[in-house]
C-alpha positions as CSV (number, residue, x, y, z in Angstrom):
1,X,0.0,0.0,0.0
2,X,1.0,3.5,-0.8
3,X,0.8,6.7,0.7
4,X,-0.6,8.6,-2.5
5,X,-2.6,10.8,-0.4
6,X,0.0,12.6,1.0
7,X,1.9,13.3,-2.4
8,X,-1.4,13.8,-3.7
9,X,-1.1,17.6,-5.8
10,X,-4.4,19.3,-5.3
11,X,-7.2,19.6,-7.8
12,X,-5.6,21.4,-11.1
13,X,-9.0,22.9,-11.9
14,X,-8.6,25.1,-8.3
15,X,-5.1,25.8,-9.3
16,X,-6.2,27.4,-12.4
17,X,-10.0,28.8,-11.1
18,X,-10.6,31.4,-13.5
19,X,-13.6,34.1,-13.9
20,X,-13.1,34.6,-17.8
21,X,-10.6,32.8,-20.3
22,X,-8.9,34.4,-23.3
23,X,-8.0,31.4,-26.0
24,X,-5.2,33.5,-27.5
25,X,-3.9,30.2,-29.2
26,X,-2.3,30.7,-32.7
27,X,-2.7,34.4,-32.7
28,X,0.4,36.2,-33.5
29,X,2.2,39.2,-31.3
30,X,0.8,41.9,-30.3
31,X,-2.8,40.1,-29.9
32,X,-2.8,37.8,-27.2
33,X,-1.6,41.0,-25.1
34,X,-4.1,43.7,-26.5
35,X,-6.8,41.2,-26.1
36,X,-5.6,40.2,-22.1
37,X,-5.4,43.9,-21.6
38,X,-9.1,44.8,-23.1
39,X,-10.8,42.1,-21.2
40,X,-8.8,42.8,-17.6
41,X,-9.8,46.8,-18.4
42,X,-13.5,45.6,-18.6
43,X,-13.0,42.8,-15.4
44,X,-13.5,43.7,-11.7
45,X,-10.5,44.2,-9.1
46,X,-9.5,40.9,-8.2
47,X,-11.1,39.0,-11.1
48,X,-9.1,36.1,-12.6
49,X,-8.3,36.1,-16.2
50,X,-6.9,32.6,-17.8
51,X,-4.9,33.1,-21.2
52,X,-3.3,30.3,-23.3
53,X,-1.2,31.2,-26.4
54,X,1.0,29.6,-28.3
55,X,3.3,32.7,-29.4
56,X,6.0,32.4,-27.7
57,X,6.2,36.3,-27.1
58,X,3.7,35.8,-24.8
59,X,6.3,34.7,-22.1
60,X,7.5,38.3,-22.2
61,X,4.7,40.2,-23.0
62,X,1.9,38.8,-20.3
63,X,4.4,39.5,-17.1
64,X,5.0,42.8,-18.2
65,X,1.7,43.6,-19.0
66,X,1.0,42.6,-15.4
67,X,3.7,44.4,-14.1
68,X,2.8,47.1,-16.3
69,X,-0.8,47.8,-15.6
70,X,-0.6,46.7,-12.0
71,X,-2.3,43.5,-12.0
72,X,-1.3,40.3,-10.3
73,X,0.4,37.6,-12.4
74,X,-0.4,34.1,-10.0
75,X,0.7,31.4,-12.1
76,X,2.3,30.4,-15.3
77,X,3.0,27.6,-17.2
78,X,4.6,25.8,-20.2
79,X,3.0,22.7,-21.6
80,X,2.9,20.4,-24.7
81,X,-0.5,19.8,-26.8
82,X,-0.6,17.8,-29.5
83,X,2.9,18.6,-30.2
84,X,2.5,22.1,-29.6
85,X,3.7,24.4,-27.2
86,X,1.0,26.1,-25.1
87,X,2.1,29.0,-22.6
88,X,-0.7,29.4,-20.0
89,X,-1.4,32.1,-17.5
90,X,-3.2,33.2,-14.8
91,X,-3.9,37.2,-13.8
92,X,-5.5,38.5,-10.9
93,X,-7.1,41.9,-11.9
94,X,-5.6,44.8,-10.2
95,X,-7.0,47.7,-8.9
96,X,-4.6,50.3,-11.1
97,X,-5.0,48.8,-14.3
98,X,-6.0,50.0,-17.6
99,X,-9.7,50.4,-17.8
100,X,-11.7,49.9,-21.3
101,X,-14.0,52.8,-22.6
């Protein structure tokens, strides 16, 4: 017998609880930004925003876009789909950031 529950890792859906999700897969720099940026401007403080894309500009470009607009970057991640790389990230919605007109 194994002791699986103590290694057990918790629920990946919690780790990656999102209010709204951006699909920014196969869209080409600048876009995955822009469109991360328009929906946060238009989110509530402390909303959760999940973006995947497959540019990898996006590795550089969502951190400083947190950093940037003053929102929280929680997690990231790199992972493998179908033989394709897939850069996922989660944002907390801050309360300085850019807001949408």
């Amino acid at each position: 017998m194994t002791d699986d529950a103590a290694h057990a890792t918790p629920d990946e859906g919690a780790l990656w609880r999102a209010d709204r999700r951006l699909d920014a897969r196969g869209i080409a720099c600048p876009l995955p930004v822009l469109k991360a940026r328009k929906l946060l401007g238009g989110m509530a403080r402390g909303s959760r925003l999940m973006v995947e894309a497959t540019d990898p500009m996006a590795a550089i470009d969502i951190p400083h876009l947190c950093q940037q607009d003053g929102h929280r970057l929680i997690r990231q991640e790199r992972l493998e789909e179908s033989g394709r790389l897939i850069l996922r990230f989660l944002i907390e919605r801050g309360a300085t950031g850019a807001q949408s007109d």
